[in-house]
Jmol script that loads the backbone (N, CA, C; Angstrom):
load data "model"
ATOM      1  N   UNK A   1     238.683 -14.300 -85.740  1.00  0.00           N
ATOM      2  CA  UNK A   1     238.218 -13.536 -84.625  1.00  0.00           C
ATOM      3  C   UNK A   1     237.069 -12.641 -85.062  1.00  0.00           C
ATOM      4  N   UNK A   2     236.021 -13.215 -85.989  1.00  0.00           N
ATOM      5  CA  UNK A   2     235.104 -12.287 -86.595  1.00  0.00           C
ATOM      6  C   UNK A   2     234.150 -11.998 -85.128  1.00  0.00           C
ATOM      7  N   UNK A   3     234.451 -11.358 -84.140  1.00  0.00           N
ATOM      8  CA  UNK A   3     233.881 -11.071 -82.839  1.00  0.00           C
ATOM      9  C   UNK A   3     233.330  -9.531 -82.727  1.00  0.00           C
ATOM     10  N   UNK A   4     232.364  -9.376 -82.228  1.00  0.00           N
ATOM     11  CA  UNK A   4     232.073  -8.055 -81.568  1.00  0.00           C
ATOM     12  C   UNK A   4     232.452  -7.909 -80.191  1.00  0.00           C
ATOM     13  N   UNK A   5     232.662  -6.943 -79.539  1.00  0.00           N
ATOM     14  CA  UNK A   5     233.598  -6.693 -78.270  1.00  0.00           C
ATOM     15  C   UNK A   5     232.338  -5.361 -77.872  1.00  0.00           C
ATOM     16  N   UNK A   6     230.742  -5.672 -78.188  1.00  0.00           N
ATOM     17  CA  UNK A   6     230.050  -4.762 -77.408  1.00  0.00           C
ATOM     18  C   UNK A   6     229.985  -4.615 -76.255  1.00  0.00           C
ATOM     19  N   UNK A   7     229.422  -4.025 -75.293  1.00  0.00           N
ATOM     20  CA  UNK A   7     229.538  -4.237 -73.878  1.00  0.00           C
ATOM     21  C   UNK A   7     230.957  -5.141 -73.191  1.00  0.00           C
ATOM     22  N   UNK A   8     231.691  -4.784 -73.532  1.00  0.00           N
ATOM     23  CA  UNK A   8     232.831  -5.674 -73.164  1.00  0.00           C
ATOM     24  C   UNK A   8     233.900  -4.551 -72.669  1.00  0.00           C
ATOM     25  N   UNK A   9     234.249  -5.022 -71.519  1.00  0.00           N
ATOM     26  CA  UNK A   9     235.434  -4.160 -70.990  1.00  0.00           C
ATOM     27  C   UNK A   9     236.734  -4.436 -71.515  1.00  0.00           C
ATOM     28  N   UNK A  10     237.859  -3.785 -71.650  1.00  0.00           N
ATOM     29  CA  UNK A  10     239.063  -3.683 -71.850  1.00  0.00           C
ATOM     30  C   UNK A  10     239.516  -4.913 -71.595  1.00  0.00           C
ATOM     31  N   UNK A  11     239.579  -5.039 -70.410  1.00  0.00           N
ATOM     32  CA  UNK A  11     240.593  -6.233 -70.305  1.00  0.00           C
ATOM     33  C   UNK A  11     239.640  -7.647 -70.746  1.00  0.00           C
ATOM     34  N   UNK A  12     238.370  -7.933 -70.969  1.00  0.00           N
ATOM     35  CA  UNK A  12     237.773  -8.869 -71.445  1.00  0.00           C
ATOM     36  C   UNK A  12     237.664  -9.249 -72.369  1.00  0.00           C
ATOM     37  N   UNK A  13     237.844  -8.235 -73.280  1.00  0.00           N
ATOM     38  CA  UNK A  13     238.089  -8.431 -74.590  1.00  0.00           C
ATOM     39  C   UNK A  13     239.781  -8.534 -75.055  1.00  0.00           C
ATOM     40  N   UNK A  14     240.628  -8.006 -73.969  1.00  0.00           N
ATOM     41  CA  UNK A  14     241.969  -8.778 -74.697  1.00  0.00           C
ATOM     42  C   UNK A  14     242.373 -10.411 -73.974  1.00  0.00           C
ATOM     43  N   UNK A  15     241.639 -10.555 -72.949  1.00  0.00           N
ATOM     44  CA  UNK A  15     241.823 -11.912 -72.326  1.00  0.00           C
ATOM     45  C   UNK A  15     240.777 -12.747 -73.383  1.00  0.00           C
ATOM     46  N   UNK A  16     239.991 -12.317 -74.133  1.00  0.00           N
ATOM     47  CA  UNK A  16     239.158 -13.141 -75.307  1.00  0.00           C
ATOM     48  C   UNK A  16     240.507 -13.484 -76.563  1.00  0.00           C
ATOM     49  N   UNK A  17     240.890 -11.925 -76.449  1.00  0.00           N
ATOM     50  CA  UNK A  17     241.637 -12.216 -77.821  1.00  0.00           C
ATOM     51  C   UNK A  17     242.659 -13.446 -77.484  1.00  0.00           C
ATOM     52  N   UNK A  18     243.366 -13.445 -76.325  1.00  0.00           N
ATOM     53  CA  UNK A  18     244.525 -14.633 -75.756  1.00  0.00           C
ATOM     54  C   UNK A  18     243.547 -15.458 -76.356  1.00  0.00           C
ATOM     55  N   UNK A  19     242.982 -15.888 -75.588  1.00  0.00           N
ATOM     56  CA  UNK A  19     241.794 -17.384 -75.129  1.00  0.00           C
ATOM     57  C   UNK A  19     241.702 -17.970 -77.073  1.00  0.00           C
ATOM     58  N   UNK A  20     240.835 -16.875 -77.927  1.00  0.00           N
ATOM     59  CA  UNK A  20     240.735 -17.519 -79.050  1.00  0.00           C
ATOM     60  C   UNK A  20     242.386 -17.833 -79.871  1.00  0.00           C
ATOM     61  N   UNK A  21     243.415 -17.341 -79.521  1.00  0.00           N
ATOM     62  CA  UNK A  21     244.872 -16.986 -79.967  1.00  0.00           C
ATOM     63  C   UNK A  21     245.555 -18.676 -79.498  1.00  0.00           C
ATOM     64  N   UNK A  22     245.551 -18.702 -78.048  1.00  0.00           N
ATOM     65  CA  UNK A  22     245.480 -20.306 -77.777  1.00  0.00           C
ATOM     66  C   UNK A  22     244.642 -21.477 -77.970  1.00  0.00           C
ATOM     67  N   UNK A  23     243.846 -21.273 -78.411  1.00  0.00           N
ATOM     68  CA  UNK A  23     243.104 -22.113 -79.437  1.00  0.00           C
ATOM     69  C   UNK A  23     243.458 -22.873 -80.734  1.00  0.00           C
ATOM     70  N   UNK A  24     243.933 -21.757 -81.251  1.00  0.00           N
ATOM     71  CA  UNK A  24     244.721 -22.134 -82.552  1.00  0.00           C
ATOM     72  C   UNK A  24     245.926 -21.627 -82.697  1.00  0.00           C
ATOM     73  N   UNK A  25     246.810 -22.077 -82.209  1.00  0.00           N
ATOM     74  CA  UNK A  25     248.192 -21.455 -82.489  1.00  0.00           C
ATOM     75  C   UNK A  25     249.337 -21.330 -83.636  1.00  0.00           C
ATOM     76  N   UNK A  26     248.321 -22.326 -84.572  1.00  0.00           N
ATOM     77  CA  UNK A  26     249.398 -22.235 -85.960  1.00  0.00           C
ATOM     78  C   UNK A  26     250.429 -20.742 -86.352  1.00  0.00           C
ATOM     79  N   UNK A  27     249.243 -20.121 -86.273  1.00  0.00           N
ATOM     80  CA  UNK A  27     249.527 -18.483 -86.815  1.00  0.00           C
ATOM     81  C   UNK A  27     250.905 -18.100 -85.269  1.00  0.00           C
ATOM     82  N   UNK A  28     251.112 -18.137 -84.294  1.00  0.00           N
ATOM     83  CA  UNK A  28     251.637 -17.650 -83.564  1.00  0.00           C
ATOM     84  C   UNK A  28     253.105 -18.272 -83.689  1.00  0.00           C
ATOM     85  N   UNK A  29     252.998 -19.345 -84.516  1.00  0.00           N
ATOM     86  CA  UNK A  29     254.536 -20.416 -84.270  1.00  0.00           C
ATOM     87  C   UNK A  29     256.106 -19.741 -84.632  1.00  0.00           C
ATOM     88  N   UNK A  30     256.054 -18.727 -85.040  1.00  0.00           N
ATOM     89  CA  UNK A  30     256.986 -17.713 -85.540  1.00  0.00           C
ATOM     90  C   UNK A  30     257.429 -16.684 -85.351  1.00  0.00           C
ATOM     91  N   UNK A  31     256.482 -16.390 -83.990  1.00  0.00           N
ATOM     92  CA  UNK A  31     257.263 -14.559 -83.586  1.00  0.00           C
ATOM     93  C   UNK A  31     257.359 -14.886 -82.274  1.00  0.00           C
ATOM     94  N   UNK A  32     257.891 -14.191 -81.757  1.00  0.00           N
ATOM     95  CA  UNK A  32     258.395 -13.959 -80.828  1.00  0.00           C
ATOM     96  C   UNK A  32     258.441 -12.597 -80.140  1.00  0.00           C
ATOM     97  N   UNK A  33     257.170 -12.023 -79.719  1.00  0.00           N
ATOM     98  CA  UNK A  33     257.449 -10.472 -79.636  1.00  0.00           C
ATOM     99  C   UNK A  33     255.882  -9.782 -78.292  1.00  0.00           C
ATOM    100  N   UNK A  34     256.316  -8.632 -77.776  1.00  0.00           N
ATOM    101  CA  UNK A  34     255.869  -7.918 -76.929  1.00  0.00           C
ATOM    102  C   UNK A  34     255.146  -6.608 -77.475  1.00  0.00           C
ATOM    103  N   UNK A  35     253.830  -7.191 -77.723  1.00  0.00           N
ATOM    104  CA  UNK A  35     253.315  -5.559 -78.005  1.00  0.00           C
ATOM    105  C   UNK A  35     252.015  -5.010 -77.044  1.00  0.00           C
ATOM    106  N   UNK A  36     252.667  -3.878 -77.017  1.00  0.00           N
ATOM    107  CA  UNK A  36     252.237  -2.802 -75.852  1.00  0.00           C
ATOM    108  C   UNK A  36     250.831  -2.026 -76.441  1.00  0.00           C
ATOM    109  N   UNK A  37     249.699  -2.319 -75.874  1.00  0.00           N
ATOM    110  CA  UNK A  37     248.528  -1.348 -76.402  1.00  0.00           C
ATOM    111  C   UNK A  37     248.591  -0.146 -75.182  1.00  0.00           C
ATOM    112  N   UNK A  38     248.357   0.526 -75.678  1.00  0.00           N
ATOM    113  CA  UNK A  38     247.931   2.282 -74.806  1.00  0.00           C
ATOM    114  C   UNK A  38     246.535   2.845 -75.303  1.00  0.00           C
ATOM    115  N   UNK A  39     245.359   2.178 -74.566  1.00  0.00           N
ATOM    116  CA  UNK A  39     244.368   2.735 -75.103  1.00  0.00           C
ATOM    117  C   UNK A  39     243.816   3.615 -73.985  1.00  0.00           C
ATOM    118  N   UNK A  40     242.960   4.592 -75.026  1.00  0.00           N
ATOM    119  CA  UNK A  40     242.044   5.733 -74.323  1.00  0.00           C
ATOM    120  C   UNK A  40     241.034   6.112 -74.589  1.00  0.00           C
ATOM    121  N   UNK A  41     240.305   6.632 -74.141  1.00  0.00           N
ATOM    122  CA  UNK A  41     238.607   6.888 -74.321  1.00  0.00           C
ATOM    123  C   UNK A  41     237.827   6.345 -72.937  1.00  0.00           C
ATOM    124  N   UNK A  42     236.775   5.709 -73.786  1.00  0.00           N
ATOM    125  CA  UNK A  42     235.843   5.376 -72.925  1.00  0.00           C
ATOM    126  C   UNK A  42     236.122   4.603 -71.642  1.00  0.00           C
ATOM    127  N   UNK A  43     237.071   3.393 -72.261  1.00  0.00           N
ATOM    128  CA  UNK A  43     238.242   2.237 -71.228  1.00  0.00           C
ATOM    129  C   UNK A  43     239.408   2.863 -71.809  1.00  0.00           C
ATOM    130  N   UNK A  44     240.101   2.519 -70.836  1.00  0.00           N
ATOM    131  CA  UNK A  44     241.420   2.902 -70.902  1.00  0.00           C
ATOM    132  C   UNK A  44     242.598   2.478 -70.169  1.00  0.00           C
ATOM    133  N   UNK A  45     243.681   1.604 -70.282  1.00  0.00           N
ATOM    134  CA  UNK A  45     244.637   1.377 -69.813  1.00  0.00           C
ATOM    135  C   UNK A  45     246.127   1.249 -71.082  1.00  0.00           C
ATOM    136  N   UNK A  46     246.852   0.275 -69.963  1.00  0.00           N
ATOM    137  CA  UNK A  46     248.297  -0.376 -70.422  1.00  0.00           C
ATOM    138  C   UNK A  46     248.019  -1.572 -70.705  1.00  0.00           C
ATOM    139  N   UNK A  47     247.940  -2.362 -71.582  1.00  0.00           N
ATOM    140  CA  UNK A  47     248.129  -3.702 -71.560  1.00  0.00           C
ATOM    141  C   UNK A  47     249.522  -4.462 -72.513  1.00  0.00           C
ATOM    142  N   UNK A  48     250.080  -5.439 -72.640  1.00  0.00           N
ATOM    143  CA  UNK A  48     250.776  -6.014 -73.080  1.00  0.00           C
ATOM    144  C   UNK A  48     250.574  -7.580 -73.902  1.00  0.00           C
ATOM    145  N   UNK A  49     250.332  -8.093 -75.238  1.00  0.00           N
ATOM    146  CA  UNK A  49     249.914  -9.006 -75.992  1.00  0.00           C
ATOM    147  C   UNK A  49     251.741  -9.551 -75.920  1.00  0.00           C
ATOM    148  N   UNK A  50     251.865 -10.240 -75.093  1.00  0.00           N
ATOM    149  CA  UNK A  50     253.050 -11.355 -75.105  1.00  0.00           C
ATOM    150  C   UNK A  50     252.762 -12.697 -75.801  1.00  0.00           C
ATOM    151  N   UNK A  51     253.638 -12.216 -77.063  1.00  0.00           N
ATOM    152  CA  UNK A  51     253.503 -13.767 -78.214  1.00  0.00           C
ATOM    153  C   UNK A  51     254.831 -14.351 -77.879  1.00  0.00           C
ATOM    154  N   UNK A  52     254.703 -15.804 -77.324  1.00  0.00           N
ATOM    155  CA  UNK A  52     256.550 -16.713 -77.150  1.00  0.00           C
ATOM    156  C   UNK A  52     256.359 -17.896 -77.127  1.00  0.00           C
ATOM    157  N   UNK A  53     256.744 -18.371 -78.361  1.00  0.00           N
ATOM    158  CA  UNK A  53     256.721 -20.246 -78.474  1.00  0.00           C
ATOM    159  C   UNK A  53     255.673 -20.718 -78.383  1.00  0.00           C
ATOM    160  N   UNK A  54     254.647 -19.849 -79.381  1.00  0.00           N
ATOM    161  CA  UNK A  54     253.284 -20.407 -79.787  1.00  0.00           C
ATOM    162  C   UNK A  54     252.156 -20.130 -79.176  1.00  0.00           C
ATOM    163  N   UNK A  55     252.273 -19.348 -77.520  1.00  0.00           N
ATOM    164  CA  UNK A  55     251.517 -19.237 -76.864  1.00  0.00           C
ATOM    165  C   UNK A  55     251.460 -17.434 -77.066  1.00  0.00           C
ATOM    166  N   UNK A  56     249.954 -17.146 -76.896  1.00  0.00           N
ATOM    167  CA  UNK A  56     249.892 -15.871 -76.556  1.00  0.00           C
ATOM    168  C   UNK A  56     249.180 -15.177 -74.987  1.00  0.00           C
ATOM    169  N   UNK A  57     249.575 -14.280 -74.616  1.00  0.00           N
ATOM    170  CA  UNK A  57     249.307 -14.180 -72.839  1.00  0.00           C
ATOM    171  C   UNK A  57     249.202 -12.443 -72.879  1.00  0.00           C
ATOM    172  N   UNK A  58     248.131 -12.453 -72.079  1.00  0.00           N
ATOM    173  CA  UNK A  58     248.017 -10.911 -72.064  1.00  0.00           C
ATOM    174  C   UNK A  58     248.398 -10.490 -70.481  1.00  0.00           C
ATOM    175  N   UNK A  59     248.885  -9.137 -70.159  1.00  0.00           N
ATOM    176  CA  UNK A  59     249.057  -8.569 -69.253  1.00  0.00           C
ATOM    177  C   UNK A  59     248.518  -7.518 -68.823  1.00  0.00           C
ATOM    178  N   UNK A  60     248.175  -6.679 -67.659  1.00  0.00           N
ATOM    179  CA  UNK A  60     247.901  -5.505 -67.485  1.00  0.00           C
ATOM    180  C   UNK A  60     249.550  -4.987 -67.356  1.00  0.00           C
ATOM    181  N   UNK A  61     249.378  -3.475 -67.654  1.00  0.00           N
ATOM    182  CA  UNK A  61     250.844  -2.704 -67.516  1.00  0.00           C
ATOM    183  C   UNK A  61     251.698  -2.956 -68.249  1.00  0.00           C
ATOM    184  N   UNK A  62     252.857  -1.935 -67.759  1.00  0.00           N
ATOM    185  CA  UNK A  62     253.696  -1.798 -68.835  1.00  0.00           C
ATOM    186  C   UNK A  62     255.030  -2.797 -68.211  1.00  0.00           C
ATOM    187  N   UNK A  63     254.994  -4.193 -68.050  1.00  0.00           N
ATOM    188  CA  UNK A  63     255.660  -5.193 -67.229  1.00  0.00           C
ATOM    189  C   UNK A  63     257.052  -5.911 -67.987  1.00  0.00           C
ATOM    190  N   UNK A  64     256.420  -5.552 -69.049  1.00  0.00           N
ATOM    191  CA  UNK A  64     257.453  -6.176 -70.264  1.00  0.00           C
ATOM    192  C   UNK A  64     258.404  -4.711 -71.227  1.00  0.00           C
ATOM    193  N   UNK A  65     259.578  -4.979 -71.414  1.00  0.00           N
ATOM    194  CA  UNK A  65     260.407  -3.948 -72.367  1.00  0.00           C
ATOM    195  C   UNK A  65     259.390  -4.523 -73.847  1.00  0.00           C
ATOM    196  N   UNK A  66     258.983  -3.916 -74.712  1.00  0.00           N
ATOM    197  CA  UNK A  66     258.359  -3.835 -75.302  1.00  0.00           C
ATOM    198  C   UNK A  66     258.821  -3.038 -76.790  1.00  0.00           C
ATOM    199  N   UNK A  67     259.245  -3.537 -78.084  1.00  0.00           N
ATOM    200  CA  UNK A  67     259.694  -3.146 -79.275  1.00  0.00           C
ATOM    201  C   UNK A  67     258.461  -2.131 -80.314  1.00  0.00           C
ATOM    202  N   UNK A  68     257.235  -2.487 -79.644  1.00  0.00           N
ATOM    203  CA  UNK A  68     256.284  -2.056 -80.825  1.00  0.00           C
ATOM    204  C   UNK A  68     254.702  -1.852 -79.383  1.00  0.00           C
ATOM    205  N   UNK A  69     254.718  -0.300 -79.183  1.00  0.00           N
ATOM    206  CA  UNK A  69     253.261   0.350 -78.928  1.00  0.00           C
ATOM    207  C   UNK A  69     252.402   0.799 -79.625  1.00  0.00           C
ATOM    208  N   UNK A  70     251.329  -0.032 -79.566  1.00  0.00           N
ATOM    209  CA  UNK A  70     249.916   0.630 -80.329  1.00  0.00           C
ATOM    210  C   UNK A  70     249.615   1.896 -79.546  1.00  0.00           C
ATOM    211  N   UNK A  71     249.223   2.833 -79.940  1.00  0.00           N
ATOM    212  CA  UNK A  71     248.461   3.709 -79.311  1.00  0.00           C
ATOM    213  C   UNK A  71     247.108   4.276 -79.951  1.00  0.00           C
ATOM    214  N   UNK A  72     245.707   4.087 -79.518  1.00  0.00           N
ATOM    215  CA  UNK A  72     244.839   4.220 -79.991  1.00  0.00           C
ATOM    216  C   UNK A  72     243.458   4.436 -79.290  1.00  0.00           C
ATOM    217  N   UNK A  73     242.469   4.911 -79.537  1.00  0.00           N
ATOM    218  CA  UNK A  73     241.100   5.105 -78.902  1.00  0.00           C
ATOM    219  C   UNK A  73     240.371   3.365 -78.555  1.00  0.00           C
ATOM    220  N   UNK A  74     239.517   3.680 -77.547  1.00  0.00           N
ATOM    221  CA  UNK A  74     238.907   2.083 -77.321  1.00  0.00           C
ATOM    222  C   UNK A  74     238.082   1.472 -78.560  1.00  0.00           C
ATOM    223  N   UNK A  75     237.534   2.559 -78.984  1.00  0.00           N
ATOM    224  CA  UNK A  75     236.481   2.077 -79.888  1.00  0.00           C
ATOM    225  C   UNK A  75     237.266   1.581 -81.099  1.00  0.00           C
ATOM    226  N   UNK A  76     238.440   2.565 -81.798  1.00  0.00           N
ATOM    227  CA  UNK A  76     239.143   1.792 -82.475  1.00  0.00           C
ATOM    228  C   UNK A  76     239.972   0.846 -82.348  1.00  0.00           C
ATOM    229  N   UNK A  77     240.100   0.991 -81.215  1.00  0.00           N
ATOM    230  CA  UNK A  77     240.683  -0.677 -81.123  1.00  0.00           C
ATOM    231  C   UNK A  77     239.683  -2.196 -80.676  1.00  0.00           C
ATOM    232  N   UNK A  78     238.870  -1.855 -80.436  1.00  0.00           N
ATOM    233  CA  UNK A  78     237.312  -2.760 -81.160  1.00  0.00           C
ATOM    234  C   UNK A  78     237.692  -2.846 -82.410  1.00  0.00           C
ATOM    235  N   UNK A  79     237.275  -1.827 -83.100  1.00  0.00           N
ATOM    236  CA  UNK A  79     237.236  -2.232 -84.275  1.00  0.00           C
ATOM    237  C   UNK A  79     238.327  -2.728 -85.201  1.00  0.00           C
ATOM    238  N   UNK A  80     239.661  -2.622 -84.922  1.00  0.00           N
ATOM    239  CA  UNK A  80     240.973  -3.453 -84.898  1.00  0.00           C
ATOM    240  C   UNK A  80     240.667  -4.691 -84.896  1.00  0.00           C
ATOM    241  N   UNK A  81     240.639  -5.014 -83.774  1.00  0.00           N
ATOM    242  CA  UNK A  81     240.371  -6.542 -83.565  1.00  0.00           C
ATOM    243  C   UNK A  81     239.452  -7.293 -84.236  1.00  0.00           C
ATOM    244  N   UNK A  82     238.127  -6.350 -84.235  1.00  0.00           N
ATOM    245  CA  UNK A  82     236.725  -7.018 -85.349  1.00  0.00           C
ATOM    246  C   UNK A  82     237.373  -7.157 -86.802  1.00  0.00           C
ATOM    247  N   UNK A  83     238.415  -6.647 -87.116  1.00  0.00           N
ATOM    248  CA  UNK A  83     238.471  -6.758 -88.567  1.00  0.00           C
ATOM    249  C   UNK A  83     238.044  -5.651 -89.495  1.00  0.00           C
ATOM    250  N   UNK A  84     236.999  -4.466 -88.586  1.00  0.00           N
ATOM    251  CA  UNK A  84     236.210  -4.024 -89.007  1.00  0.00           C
ATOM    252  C   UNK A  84     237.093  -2.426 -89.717  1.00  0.00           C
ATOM    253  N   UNK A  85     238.868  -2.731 -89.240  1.00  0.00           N
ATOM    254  CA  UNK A  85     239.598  -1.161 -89.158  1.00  0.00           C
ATOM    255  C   UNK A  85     240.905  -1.507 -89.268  1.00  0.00           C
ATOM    256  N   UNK A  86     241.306  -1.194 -90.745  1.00  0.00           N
ATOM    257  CA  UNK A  86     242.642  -1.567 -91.187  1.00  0.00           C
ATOM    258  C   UNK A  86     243.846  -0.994 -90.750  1.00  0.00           C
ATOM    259  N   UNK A  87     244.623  -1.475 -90.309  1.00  0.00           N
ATOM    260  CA  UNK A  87     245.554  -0.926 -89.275  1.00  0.00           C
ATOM    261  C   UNK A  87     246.884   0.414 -90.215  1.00  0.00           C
ATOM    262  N   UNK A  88     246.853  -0.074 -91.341  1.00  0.00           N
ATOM    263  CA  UNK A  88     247.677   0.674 -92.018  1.00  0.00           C
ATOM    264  C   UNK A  88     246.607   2.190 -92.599  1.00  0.00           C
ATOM    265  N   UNK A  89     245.188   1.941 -92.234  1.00  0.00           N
ATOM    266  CA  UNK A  89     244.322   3.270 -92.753  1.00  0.00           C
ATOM    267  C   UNK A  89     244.036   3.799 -91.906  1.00  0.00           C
ATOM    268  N   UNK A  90     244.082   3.222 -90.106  1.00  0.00           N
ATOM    269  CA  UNK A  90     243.994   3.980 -89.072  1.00  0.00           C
ATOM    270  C   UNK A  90     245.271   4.788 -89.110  1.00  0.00           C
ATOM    271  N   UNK A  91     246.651   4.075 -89.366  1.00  0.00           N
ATOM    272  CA  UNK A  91     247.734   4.601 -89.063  1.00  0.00           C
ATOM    273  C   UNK A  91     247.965   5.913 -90.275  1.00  0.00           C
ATOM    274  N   UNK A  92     247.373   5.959 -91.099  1.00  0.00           N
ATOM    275  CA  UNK A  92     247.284   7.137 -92.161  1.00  0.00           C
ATOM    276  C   UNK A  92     246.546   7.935 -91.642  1.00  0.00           C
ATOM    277  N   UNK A  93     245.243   7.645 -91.089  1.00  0.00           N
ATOM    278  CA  UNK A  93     244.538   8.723 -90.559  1.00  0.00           C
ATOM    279  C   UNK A  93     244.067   9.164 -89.279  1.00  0.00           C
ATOM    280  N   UNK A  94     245.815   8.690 -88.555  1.00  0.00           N
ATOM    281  CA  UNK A  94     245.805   9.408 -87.113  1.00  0.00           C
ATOM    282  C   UNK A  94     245.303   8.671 -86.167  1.00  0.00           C
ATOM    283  N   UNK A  95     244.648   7.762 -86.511  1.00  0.00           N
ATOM    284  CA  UNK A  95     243.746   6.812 -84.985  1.00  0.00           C
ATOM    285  C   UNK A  95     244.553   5.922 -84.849  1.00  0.00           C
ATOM    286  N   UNK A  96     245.733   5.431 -85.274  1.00  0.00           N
ATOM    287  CA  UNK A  96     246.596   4.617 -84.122  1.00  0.00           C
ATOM    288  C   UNK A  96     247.931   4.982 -85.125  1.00  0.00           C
ATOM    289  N   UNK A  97     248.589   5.155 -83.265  1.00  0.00           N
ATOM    290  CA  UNK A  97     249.776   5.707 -83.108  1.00  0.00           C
ATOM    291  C   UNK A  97     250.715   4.392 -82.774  1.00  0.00           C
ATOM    292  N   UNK A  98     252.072   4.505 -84.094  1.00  0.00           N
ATOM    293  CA  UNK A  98     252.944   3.427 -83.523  1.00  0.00           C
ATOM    294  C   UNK A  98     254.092   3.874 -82.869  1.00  0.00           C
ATOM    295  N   UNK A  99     254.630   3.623 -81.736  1.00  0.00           N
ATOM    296  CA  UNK A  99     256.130   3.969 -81.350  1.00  0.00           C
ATOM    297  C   UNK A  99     256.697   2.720 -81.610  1.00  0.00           C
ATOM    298  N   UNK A 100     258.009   2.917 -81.728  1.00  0.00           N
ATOM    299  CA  UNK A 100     258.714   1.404 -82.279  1.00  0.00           C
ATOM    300  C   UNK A 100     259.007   1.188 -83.614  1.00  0.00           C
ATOM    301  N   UNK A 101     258.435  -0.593 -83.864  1.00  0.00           N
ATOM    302  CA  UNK A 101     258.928  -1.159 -84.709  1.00  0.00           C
ATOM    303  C   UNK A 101     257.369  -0.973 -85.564  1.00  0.00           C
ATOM    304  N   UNK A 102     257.430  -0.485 -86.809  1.00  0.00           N
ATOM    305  CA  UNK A 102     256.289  -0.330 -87.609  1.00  0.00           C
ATOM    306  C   UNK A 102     256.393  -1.909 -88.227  1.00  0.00           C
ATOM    307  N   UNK A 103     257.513  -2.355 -88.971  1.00  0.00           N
ATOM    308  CA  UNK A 103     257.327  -3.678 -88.933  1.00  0.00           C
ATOM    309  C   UNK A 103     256.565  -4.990 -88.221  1.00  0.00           C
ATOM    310  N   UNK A 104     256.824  -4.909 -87.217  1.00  0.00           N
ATOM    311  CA  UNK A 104     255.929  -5.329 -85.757  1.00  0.00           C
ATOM    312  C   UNK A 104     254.525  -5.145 -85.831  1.00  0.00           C
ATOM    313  N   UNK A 105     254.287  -3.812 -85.870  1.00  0.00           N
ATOM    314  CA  UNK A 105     253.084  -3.906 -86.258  1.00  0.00           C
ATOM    315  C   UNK A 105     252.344  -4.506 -87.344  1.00  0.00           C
ATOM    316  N   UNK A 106     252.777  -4.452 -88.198  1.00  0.00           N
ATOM    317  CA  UNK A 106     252.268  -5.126 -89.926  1.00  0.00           C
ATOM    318  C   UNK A 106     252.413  -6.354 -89.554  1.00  0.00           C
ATOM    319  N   UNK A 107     253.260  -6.802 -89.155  1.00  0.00           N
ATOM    320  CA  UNK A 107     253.479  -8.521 -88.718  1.00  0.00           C
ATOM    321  C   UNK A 107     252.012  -8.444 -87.897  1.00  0.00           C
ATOM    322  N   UNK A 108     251.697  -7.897 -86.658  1.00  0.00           N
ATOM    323  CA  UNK A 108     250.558  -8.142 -85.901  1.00  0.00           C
ATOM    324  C   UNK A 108     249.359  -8.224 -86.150  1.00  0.00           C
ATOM    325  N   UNK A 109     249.337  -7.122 -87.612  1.00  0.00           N
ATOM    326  CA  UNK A 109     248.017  -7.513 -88.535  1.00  0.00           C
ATOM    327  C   UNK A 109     247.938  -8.554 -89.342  1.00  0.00           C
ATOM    328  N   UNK A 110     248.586  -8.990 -89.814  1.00  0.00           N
ATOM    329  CA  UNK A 110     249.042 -10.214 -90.685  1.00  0.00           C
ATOM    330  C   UNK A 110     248.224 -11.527 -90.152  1.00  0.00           C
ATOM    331  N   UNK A 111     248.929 -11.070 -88.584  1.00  0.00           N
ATOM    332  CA  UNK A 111     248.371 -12.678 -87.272  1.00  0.00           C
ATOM    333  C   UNK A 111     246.970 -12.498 -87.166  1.00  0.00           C
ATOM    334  N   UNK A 112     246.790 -11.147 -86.680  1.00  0.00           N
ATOM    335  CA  UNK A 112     245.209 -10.791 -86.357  1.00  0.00           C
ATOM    336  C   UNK A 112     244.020 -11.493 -87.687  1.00  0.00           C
ATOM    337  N   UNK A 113     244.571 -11.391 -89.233  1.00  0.00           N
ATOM    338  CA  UNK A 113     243.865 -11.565 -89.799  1.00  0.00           C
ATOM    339  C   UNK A 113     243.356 -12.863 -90.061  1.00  0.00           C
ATOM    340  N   UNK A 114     244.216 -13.995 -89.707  1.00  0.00           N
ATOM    341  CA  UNK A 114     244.207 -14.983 -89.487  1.00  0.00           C
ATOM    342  C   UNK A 114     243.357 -15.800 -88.470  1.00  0.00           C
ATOM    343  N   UNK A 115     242.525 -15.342 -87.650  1.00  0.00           N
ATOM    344  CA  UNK A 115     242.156 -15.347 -87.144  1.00  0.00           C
ATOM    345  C   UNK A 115     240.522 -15.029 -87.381  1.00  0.00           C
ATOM    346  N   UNK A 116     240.701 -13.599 -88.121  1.00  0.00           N
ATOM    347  CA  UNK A 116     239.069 -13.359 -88.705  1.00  0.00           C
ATOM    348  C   UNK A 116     237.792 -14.102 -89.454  1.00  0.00           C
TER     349      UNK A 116
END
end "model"
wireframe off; spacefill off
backbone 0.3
color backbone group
């Protein structure tokens, strides 16, 4: 997913992330899980990254019970996705907030990188 997400709205850039995610689904064949972004700043909503039986599907809102919330600024979560912002050095230095399963999360970077 070595992508830039300039000029790109919120939800276009996580309906990109699905789109390239079903593309190649090797990486997805193994979890099974609901994670909740809460972003803010510039864009800002609820969205939901539903990974189940290989497929990944994004949602607006909070529609799904959900084990693991990102919480984070827009721009860093651009840069999340670019590769460009390590999720365990944001999470040291305050720019993304996990509720939940911290496991979950590390698993989600794991997938993401796979992708880069």
């Amino acid at each position: 997913m070595q992508i830039t997400f300039e000029n790109q709205s919120l939800n276009d850039i996580l309906q990109r992330v699905s789109k390239v995610m079903n593309a190649q689904r090797e990486p997805l064949q193994d979890i099974n899980a609901v994670y909740q972004f809460e972003i803010a700043g510039e864009q800002n909503g609820v969205y939901q990254l539903i990974l189940k039986d290989g497929i990944a599907e994004v949602v607006e809102g909070a529609t799904n019970e959900s084990p693991c919330t990102l919480i984070m600024n827009f721009n860093d979560f651009k840069e999340l996705l670019s590769g460009r912002l390590n999720s365990t050095t944001a999470y040291m230095m305050g720019r993304l907030k996990v509720k939940g399963s911290l496991g979950l999360a590390l698993r989600l970077e794991s997938i993401l990188k796979r992708y880069h």
